[in-house]
Z-matrix of the N, CA and C atoms (Angstrom, degrees):
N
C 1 1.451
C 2 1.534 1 109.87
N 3 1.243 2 127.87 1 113.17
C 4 1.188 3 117.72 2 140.31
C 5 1.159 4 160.11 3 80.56
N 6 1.171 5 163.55 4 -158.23
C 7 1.681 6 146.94 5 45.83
C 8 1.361 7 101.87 6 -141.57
N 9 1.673 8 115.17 7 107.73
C 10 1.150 9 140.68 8 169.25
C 11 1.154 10 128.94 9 -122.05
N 12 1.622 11 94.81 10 133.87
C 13 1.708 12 99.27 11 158.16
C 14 1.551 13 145.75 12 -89.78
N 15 1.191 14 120.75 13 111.92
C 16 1.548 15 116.41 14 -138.66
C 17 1.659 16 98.99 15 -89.11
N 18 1.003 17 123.36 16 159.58
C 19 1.737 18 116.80 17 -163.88
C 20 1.698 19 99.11 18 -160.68
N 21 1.304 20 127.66 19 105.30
C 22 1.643 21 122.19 20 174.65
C 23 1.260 22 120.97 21 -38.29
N 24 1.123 23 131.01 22 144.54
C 25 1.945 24 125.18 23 147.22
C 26 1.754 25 92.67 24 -41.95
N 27 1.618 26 102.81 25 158.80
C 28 1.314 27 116.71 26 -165.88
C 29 1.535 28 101.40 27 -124.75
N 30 1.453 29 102.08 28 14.67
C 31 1.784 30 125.21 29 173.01
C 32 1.745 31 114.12 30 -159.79
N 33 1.536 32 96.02 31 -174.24
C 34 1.393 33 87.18 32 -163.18
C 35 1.495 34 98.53 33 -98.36
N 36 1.648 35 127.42 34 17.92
C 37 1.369 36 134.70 35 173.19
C 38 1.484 37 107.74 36 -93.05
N 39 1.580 38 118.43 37 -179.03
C 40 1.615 39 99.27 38 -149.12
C 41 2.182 40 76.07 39 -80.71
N 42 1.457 41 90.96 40 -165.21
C 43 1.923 42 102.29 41 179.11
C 44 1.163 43 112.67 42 -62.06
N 45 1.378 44 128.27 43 -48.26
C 46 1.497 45 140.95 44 -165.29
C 47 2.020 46 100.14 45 -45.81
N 48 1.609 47 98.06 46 -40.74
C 49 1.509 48 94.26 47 -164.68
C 50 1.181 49 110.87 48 -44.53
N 51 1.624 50 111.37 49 -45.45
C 52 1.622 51 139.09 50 172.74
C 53 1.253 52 142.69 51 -62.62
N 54 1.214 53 107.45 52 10.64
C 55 1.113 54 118.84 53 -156.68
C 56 2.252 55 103.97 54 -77.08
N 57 1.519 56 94.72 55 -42.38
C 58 1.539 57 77.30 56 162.11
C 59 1.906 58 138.63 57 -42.70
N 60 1.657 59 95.55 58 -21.80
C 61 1.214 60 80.83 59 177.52
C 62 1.747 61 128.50 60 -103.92
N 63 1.724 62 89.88 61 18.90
C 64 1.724 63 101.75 62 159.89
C 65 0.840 64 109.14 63 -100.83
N 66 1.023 65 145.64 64 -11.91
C 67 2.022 66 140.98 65 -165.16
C 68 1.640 67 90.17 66 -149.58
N 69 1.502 68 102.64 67 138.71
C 70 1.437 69 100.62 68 136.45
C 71 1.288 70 155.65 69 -71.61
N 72 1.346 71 132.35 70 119.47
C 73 1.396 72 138.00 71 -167.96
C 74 1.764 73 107.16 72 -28.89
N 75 1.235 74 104.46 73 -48.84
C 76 1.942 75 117.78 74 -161.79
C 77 1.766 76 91.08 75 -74.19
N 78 1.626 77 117.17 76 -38.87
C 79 1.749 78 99.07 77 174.03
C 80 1.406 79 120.17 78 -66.56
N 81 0.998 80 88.98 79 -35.79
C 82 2.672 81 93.47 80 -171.97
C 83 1.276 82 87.36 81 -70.51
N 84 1.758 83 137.64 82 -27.78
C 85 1.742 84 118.29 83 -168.22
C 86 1.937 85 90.89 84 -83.47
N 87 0.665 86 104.31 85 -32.20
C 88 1.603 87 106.31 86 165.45
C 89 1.102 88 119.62 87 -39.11
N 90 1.634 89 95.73 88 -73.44
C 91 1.669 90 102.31 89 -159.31
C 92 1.437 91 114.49 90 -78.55
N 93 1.250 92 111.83 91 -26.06
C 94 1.442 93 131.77 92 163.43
C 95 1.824 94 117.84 93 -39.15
N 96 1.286 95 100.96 94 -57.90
C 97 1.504 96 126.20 95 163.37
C 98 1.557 97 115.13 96 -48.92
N 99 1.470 98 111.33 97 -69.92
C 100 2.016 99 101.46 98 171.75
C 101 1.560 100 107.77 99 -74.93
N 102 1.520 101 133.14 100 -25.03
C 103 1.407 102 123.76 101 -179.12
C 104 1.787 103 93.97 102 -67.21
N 105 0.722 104 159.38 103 -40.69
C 106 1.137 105 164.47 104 162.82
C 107 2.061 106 111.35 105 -43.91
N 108 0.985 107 84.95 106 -54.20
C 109 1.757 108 106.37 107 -172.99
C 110 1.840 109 86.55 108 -52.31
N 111 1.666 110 95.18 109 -65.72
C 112 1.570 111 97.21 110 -167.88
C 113 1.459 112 117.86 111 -55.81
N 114 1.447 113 119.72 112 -39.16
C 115 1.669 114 120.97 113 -179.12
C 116 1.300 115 100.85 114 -56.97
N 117 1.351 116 157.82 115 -38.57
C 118 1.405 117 145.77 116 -164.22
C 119 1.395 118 104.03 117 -101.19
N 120 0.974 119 123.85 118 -30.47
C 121 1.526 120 128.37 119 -178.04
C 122 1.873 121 104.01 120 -36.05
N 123 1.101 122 111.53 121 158.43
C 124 1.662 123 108.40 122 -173.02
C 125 1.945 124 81.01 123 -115.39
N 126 1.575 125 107.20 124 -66.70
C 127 1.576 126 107.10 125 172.78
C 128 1.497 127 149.39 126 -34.52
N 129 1.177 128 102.75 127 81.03
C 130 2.019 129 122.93 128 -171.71
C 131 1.653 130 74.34 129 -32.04
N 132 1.120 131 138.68 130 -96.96
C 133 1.413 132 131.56 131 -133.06
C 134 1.790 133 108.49 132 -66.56
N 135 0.981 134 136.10 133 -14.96
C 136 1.123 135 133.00 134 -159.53
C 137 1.556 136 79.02 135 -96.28
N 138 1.177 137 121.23 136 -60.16
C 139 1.893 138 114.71 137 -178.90
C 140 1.019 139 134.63 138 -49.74
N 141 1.280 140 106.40 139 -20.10
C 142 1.657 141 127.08 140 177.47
C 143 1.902 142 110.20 141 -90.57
N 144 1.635 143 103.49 142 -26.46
C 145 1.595 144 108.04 143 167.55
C 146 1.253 145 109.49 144 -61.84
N 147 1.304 146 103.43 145 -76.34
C 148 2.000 147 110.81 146 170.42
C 149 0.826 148 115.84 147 -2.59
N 150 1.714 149 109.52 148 -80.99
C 151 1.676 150 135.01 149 -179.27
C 152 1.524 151 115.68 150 -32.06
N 153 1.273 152 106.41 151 -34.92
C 154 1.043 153 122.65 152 -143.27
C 155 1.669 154 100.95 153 -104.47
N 156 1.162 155 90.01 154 -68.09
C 157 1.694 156 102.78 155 168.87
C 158 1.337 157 123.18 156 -48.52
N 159 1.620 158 109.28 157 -61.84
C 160 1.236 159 108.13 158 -179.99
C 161 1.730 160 124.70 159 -105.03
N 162 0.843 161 91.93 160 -23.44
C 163 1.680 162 94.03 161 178.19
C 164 1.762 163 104.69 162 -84.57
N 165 0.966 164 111.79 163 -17.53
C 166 1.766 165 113.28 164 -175.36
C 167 1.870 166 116.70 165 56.46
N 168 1.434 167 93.79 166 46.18
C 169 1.626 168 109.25 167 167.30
C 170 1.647 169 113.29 168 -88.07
N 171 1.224 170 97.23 169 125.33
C 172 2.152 171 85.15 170 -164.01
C 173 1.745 172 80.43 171 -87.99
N 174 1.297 173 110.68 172 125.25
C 175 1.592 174 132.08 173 170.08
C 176 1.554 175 128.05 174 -114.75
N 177 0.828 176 134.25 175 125.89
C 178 1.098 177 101.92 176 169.61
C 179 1.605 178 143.05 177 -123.02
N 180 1.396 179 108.54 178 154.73
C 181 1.594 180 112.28 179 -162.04
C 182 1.479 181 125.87 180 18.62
N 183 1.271 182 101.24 181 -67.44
C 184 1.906 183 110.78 182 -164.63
C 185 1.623 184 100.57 183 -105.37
N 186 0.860 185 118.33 184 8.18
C 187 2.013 186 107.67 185 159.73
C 188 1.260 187 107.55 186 -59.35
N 189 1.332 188 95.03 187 132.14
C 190 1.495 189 104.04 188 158.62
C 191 1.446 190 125.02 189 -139.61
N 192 1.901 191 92.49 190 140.26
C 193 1.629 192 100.74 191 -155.10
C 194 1.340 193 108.57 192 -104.45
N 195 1.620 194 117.61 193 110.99
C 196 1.026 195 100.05 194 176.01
C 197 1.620 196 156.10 195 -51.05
N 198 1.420 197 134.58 196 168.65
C 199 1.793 198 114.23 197 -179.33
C 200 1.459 199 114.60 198 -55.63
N 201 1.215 200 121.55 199 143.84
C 202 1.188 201 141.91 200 -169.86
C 203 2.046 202 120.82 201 50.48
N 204 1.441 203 86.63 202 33.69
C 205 1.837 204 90.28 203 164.56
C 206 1.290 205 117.88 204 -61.31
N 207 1.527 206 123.83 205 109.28
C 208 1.491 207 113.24 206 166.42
C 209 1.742 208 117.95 207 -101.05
N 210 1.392 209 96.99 208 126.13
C 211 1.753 210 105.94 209 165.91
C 212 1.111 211 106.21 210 -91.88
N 213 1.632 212 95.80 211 163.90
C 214 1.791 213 108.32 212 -178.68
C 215 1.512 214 126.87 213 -66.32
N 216 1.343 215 99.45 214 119.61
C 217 2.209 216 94.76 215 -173.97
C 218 1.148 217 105.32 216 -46.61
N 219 1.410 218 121.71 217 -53.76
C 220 1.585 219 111.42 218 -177.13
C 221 0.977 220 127.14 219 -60.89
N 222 1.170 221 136.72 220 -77.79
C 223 1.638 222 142.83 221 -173.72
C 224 1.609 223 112.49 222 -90.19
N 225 1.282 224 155.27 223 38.78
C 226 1.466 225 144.74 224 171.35
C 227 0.856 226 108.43 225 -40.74
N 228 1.531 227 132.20 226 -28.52
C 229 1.689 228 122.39 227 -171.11
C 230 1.317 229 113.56 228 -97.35
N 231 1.441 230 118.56 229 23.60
C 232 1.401 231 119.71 230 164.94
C 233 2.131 232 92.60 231 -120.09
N 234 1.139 233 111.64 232 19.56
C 235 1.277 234 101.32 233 143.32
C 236 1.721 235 126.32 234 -107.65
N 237 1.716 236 102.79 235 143.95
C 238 1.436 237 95.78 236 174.35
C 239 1.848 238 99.55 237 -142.56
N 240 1.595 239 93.45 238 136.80
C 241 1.399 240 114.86 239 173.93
C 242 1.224 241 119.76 240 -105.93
N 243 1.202 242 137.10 241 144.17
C 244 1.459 243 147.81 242 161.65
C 245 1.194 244 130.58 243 -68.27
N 246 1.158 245 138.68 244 -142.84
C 247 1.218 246 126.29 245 -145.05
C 248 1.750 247 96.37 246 -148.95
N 249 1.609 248 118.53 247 130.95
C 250 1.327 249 118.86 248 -162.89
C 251 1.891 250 122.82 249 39.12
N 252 1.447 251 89.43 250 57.80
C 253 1.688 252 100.50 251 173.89
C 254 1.603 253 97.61 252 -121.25
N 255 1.467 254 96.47 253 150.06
C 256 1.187 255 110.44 254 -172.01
C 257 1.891 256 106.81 255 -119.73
N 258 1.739 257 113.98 256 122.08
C 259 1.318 258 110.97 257 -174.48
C 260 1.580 259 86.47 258 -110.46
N 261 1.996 260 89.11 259 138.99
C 262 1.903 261 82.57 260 -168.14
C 263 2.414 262 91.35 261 -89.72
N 264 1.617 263 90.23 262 178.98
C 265 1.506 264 88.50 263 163.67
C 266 1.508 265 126.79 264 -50.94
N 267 1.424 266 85.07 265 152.62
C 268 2.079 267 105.25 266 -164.26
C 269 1.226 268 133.89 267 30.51
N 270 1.566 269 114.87 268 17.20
C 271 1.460 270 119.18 269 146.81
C 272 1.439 271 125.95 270 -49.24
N 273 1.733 272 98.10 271 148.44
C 274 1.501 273 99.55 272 -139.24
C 275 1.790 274 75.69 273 -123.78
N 276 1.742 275 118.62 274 149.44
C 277 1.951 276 105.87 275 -179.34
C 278 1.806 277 67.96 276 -142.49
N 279 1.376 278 115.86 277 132.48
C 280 1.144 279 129.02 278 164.62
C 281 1.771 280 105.65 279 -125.13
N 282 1.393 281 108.43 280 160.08
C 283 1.520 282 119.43 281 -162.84
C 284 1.476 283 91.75 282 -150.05
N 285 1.419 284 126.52 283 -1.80
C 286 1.533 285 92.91 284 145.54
C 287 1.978 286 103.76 285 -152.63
N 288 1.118 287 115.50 286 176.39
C 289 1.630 288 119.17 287 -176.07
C 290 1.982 289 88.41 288 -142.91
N 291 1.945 290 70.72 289 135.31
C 292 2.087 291 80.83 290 -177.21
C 293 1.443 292 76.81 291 -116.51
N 294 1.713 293 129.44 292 124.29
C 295 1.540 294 153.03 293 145.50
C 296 1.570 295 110.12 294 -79.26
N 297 1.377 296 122.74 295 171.56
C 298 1.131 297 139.54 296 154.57
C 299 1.665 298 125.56 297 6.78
N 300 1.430 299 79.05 298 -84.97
C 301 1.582 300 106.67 299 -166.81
C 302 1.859 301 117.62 300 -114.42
N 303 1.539 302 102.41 301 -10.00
C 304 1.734 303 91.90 302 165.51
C 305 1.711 304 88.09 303 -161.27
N 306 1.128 305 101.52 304 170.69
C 307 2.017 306 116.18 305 163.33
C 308 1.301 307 105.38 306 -116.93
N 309 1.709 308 101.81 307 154.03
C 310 1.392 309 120.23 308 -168.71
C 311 1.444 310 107.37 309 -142.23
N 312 1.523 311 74.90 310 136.66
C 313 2.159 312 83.00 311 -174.79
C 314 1.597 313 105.62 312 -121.80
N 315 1.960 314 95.82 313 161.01
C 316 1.289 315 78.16 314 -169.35
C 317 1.325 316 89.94 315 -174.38
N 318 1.706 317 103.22 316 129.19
C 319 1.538 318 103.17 317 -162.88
C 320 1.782 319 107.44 318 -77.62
N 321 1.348 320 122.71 319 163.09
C 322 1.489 321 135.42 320 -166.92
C 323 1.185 322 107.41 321 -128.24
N 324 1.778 323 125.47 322 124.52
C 325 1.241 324 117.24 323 -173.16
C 326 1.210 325 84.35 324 -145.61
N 327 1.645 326 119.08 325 131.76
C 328 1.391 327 145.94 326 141.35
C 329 1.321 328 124.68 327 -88.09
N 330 1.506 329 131.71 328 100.64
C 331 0.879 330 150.44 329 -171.58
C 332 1.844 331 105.29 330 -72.93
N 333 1.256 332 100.93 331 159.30
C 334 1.821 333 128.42 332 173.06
C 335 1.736 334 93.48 333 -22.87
N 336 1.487 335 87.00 334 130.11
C 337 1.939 336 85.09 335 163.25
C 338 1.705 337 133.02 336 46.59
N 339 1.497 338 86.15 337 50.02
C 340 1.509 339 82.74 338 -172.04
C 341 1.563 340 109.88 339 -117.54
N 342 1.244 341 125.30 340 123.53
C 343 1.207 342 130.00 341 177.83
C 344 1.396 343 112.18 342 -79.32
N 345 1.706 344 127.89 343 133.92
C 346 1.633 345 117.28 344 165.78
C 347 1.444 346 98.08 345 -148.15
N 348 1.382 347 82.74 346 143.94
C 349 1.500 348 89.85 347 -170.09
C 350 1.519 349 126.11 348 -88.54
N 351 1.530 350 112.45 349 175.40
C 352 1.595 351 102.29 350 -178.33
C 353 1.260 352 126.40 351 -53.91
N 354 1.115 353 119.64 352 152.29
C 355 1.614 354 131.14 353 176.48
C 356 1.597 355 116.72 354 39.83
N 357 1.442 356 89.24 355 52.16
C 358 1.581 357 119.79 356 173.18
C 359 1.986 358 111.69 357 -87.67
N 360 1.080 359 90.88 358 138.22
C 361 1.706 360 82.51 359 -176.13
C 362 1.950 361 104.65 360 -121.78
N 363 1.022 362 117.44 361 110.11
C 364 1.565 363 131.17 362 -175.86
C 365 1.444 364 96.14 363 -92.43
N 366 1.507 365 110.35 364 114.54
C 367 1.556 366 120.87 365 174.15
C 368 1.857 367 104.29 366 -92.56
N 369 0.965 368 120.69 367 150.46
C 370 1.282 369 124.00 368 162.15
C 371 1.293 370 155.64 369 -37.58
N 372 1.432 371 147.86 370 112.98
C 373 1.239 372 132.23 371 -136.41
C 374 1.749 373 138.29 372 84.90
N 375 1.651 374 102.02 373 3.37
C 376 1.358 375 96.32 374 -171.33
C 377 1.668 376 99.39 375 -132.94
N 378 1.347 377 107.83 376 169.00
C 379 1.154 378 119.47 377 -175.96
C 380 1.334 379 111.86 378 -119.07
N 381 1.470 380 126.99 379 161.68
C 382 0.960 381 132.87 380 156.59
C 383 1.366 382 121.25 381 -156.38
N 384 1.488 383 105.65 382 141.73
C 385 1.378 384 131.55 383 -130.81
C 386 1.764 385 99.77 384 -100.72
N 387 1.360 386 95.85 385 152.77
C 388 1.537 387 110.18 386 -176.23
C 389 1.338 388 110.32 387 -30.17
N 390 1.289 389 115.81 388 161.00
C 391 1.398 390 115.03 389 176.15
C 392 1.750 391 146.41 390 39.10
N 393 1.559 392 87.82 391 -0.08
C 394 1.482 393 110.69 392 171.53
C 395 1.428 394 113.34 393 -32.67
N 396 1.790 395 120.44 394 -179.26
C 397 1.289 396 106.18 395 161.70
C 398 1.625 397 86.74 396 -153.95
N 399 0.982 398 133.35 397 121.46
C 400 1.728 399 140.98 398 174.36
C 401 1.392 400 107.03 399 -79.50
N 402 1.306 401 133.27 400 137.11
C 403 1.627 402 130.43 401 165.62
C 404 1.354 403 107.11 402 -89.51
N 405 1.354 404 109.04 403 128.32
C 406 1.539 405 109.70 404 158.72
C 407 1.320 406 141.03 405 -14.37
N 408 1.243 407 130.87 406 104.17
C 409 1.293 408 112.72 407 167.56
C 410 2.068 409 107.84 408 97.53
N 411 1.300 410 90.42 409 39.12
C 412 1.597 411 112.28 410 -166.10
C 413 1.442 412 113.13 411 -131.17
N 414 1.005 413 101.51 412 156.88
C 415 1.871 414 110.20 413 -174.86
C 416 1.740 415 100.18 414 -124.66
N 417 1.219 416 96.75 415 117.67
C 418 1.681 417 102.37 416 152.06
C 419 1.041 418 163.48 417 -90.92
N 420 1.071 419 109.92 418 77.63
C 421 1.774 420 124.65 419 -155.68
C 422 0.906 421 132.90 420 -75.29
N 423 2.004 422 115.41 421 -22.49
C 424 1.377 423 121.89 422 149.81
C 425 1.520 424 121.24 423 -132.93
N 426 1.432 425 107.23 424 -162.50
C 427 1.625 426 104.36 425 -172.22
C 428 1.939 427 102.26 426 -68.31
N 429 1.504 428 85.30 427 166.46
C 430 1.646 429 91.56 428 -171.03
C 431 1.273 430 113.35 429 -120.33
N 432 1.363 431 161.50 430 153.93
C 433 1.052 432 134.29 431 -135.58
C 434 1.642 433 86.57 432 -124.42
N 435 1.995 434 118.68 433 168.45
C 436 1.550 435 110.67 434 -175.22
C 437 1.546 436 92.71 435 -80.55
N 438 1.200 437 100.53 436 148.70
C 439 1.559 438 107.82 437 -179.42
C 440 1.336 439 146.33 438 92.14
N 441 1.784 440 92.86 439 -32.33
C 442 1.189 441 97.95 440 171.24
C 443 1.494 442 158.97 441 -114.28
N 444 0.792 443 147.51 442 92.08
C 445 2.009 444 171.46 443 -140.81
C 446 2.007 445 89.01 444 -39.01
N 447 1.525 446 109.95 445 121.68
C 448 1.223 447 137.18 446 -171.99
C 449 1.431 448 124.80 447 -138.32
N 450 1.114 449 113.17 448 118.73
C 451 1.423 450 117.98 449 -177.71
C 452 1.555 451 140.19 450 -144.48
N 453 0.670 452 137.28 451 153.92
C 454 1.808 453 125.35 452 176.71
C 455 1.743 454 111.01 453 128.69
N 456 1.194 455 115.85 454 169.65
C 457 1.019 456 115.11 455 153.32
C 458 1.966 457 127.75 456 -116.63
N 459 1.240 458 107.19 457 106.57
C 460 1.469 459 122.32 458 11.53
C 461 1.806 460 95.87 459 -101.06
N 462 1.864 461 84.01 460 175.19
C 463 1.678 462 90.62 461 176.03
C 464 1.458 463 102.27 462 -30.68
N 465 2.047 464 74.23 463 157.14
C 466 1.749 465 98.42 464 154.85
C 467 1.540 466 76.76 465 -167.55
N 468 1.963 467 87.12 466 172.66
C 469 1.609 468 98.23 467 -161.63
C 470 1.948 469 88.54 468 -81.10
N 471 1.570 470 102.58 469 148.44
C 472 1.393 471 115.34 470 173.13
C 473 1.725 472 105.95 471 -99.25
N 474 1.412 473 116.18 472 -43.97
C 475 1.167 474 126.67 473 154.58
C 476 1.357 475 133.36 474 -167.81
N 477 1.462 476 98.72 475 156.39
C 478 2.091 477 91.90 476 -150.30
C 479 1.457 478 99.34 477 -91.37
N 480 1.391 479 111.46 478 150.04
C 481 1.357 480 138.23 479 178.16
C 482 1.329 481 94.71 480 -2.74
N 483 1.272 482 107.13 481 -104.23
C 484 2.058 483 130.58 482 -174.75
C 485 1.663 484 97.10 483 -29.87
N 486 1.424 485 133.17 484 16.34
C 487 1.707 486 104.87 485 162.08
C 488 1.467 487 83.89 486 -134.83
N 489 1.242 488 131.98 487 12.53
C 490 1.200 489 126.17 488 165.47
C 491 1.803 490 112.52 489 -43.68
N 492 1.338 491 118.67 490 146.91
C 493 1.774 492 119.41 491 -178.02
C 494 1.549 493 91.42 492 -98.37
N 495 1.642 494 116.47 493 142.77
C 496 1.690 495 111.12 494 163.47
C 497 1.452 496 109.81 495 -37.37
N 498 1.516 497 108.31 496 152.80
C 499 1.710 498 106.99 497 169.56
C 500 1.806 499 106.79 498 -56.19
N 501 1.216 500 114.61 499 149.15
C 502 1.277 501 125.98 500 -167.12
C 503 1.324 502 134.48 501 51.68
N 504 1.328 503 112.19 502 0.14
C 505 1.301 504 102.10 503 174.38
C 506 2.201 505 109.33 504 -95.44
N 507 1.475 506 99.71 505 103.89
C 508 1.413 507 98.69 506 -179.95
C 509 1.735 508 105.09 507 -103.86
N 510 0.948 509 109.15 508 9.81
C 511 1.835 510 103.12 509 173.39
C 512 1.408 511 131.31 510 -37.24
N 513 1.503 512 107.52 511 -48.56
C 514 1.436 513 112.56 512 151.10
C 515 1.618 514 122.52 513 -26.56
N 516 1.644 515 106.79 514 -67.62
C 517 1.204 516 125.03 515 -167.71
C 518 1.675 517 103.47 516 -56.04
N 519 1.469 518 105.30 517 -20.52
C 520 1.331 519 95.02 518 -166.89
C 521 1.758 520 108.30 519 -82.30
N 522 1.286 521 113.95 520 -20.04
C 523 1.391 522 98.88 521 -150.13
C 524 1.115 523 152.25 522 109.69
């Protein structure tokens, strides 16, 4: 499950119409502006300043985000990353979803050492845990456990923590 904050439409059109009156217009032309800055950027550290500086994503130091990472226009500062995680290309980390009849927010935390792969899509409200590993090309719909390698759409566990191999040792894999 989760962890969301549930919020009505503020009319009788679906939420999205409304959305000016959760965020201000002058912050998303903002954040829009360095989320942009950061997707082309080639420099892990200069993207992680941005992030950091201006969008108010608590990151830390040695993440690195791959080309074309998009964070959420609205809320980035209810995302938080750890420390030596790797976001692969055009992964998408959103922190809130406007439905029908209300929007829901929901803070995003990537824990220590977490690998995710390209064109991964992180929905709102979930965590994922140290040392994780995300497969490419996956949606995350709930929490992820520390350690353990997840994939599909949406996830499911590929394999749990305890059959995890030490980092670098792929000999197995080889054959």
């Amino acid at each position: 499950m989760r962890k969301l904050e549930h919020y009505p439409a503020a009319g009788r059109h679906n939420s999205l119409w409304y959305w000016s009156k959760a965020v201000s217009p002058l912050k998303v032309v903002k954040n829009f502006i360095v989320i942009q800055l950061c997707r082309y950027s080639p420099s892990l550290s200069f993207k992680n300043f941005l992030c950091r500086t201006f969008l108010g994503v608590k990151i830390g130091r040695h993440t690195s985000l791959g080309l074309m990472v998009m964070f959420d226009i609205f809320f980035p500062e209810r995302i938080t990353i750890g420390e030596d995680v790797i976001i692969g290309y055009n992964s998408t980390v959103l922190c809130h979803e406007f439905i029908r009849e209300e929007y829901r927010l929901g803070d995003v935390v990537i824990e220590d050492d977490v690998t995710i792969g390209a064109n991964t899509t992180i929905l709102p409200g979930v965590t994922i845990g140290k040392g994780a590993t995300v497969s490419a090309c996956s949606l995350v719909n709930k929490d992820v456990a520390p350690g353990s390698f997840v994939g599909g759409i949406p996830i499911r566990e590929i394999r749990k923590s305890s059959d995890k191999q030490d980092k670098g040792d792929f000999s197995a894999e080889r054959g």
